[in-house]
Backbone as JSON, one array per atom type, in Angstrom:
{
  "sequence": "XXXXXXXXXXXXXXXXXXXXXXXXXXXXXXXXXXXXXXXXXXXXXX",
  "N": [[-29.49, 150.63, 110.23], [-28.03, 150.73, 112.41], [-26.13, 148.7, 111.8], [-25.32, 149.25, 109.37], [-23.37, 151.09, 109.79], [-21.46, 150.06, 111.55], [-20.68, 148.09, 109.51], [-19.14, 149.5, 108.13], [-17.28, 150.53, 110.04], [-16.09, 148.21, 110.3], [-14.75, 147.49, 108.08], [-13.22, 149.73, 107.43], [-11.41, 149.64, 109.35], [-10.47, 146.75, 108.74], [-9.24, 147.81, 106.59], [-7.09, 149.09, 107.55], [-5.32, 147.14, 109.14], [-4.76, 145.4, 106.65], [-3.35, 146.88, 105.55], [-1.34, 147.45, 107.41], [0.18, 145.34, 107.74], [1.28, 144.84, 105.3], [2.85, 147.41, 104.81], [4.67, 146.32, 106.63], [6.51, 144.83, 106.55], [8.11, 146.3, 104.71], [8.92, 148.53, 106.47], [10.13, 147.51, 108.09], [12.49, 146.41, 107.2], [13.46, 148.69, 106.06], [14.91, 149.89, 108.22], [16.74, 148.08, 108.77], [18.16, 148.63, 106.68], [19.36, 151.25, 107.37], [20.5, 150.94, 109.41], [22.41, 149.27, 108.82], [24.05, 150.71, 107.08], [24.7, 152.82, 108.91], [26.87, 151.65, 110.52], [28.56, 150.85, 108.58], [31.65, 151.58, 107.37], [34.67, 153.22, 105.73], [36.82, 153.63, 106.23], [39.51, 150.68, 106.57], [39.23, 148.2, 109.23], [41.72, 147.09, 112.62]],
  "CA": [[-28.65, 151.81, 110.39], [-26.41, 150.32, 113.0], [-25.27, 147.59, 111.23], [-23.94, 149.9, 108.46], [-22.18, 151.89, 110.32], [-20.76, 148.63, 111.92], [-20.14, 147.69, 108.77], [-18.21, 150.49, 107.56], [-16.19, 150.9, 110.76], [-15.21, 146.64, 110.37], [-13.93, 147.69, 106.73], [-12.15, 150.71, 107.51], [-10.35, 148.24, 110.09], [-9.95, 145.69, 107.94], [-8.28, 147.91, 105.51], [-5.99, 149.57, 108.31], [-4.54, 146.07, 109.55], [-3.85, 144.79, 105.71], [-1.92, 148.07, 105.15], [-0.37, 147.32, 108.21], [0.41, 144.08, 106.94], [1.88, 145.28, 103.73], [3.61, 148.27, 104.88], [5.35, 146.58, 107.78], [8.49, 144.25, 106.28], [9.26, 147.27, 104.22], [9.75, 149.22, 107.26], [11.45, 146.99, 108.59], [14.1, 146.59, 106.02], [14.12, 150.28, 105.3], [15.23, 150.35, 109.74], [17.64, 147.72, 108.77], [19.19, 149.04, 105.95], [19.69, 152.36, 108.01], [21.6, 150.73, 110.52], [23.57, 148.79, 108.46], [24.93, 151.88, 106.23], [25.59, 153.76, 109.66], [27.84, 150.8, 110.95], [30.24, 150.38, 107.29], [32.97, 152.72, 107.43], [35.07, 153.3, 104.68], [38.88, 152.65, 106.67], [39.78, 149.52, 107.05], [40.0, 148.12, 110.73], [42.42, 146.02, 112.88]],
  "C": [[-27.39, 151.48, 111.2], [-25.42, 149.27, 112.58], [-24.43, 148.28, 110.04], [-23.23, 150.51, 108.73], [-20.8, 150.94, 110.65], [-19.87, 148.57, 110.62], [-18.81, 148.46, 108.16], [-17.07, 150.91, 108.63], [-15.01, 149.4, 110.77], [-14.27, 147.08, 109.18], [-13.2, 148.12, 106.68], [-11.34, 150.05, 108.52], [-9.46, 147.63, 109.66], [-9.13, 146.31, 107.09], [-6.6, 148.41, 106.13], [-5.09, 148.25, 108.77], [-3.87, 145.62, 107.82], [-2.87, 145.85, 105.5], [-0.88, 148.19, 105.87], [0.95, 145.82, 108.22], [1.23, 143.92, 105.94], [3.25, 145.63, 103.81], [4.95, 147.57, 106.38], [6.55, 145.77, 107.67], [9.17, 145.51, 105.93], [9.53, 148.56, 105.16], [10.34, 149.02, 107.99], [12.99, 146.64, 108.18], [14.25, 147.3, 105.71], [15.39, 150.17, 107.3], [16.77, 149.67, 109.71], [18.53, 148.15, 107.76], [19.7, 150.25, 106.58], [21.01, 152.06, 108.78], [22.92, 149.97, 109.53], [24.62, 149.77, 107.38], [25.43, 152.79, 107.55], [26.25, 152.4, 110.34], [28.88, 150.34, 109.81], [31.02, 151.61, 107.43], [33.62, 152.0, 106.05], [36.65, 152.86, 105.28], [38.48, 151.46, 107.37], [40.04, 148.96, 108.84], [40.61, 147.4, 111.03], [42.13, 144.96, 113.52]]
}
């Protein structure tokens, strides 16, 4: 009994770190594309 629970709390773990894993360049390149569209301006500077 305690080992399945175990088991089922290692899994649900395991699935939260690969998703974290996954999900975490593309929120990092969503953070950077943010910044880099609020730093282009449209007039030219000197």
């Amino acid at each position: 009994m305690l080992g399945d629970i175990l088991t089922c709390v290692g899994a649900t773990l395991g699935i939260a770190v690969l998703l974290a894993m996954a999900l975490g360049p593309v929120a990092l390149d969503y953070g950077d594309t943010r910044i880099w569209r609020t730093q282009r301006t449209d007039t030219p500077t000197r």
